[in-house]
C-alpha positions as CSV (number, residue, x, y, z in Angstrom):
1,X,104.3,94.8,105.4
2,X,104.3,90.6,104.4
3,X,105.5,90.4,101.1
4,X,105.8,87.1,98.7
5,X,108.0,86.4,96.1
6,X,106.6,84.5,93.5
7,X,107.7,82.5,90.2
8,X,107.6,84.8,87.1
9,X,104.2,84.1,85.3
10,X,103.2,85.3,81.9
11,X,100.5,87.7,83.6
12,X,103.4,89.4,85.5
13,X,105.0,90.3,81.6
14,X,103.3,93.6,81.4
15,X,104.2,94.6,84.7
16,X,107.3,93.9,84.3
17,X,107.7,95.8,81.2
18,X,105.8,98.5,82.9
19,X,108.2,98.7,85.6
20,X,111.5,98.6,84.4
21,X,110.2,100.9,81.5
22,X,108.9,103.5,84.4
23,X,110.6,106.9,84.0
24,X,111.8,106.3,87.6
25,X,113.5,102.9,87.2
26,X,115.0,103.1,83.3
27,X,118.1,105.0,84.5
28,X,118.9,102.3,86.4
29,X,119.3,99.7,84.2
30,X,122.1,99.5,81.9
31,X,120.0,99.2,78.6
32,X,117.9,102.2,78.3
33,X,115.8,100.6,75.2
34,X,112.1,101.2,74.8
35,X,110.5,97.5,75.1
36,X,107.5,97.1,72.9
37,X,104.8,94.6,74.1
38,X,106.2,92.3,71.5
39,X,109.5,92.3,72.4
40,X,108.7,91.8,76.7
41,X,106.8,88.4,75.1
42,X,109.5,87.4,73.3
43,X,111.7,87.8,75.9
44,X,110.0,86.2,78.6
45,X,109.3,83.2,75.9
46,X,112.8,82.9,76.6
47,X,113.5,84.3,80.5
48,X,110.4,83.6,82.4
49,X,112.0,81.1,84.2
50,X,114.7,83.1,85.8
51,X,113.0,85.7,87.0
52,X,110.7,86.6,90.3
53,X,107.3,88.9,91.0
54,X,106.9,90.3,94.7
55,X,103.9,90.6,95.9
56,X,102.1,92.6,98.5
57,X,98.3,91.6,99.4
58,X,97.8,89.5,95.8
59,X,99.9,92.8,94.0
60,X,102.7,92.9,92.1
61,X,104.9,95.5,93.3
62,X,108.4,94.5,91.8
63,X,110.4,91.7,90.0
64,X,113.8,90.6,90.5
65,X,115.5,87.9,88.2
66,X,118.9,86.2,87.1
67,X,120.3,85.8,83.9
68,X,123.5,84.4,83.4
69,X,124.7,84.9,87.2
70,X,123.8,88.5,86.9
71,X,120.8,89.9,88.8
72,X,118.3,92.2,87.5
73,X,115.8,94.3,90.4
74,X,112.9,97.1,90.4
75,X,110.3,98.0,92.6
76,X,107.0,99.8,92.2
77,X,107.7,103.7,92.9
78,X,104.8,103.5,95.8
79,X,106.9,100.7,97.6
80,X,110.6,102.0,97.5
81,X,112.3,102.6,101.0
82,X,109.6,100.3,102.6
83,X,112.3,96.7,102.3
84,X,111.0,95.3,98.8
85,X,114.3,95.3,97.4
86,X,116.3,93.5,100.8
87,X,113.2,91.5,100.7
88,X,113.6,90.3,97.1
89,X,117.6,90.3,97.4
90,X,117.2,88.2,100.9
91,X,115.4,85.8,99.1
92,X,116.9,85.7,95.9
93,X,120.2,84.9,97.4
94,X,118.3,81.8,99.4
95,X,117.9,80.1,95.8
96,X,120.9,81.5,94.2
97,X,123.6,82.4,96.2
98,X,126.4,82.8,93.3
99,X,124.4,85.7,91.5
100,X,126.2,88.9,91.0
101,X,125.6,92.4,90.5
102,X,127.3,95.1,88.0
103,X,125.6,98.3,89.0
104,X,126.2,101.9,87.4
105,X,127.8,104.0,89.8
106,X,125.5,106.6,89.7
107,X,122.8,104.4,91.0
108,X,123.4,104.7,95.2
109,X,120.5,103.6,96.2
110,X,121.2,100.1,94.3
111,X,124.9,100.2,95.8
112,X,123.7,100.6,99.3
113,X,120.8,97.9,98.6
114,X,123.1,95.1,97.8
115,X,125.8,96.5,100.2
116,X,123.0,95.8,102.9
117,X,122.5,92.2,101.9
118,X,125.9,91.7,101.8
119,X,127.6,91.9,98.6
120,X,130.4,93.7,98.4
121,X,132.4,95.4,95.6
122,X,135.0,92.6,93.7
123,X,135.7,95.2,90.8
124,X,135.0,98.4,88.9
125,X,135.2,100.4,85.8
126,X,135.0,103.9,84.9
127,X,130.9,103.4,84.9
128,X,130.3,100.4,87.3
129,X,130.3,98.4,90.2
130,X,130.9,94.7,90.1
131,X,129.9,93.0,93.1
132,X,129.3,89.3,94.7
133,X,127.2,87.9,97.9
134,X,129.7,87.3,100.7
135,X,128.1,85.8,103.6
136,X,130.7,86.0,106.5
């Protein structure tokens, strides 16, 4: 599969509110918040700049972004386990290279995604990883 990441665009919003709203992805994300349409424009008034759609023949299929050093990642249901996510991470870390990661530690399949593009654990609590890119 060729993928493309792309600079966030306000048609992208709703997919992105789709997404991380998606009763597959919302346990992954720290905030479990319902996001009204509203309140993804709002936001994205403010944060369309930092984030990143991937797309696969003209289709979005996930988003990653950065806000304040910390990433944020989701992919589409249909692609997971087919490289989105060490696509989007692979080239995330191209244009910013001192992003980090807190991930809950329930989330393994996020752990081993960022463990594979080589971040590595720098701290933890009693609910999360803390991790940074170490390329050596």
């Amino acid at each position: 599969m060729k993928f493309k990441l792309v600079k966030n665009e306000s048609k992208y919003w709703e997919f992105i509110r789709e997404l991380r709203l998606d009763s597959n992805n919302i346990n992954g994300f720290l905030e479990k918040i319902d996001i009204s349409k509203d309140d993804q424009i709002k936001y994205m008034n403010k944060y369309n700049d930092c984030y990143y759609v991937c797309l696969y023949e003209s289709n979005p299929i996930g988003y990653i972004g950065v806000i304040d050093k910390d990433i944020r990642i989701c992919t589409s249901s249909n692609y997971k386990q087919k490289g989105v996510g060490t696509f989007m991470l692979s080239e995330l870390i191209k244009i910013k290279p001192e992003a980090t990661a807190k991930i809950l530690k329930d989330n393994i399949a996020s752990l081993n995604l960022f463990k594979k593009c080589k971040f590595s654990i720098v701290s933890e609590d009693s609910n999360m990883y803390y991790l940074e890119y170490k390329n050596n």
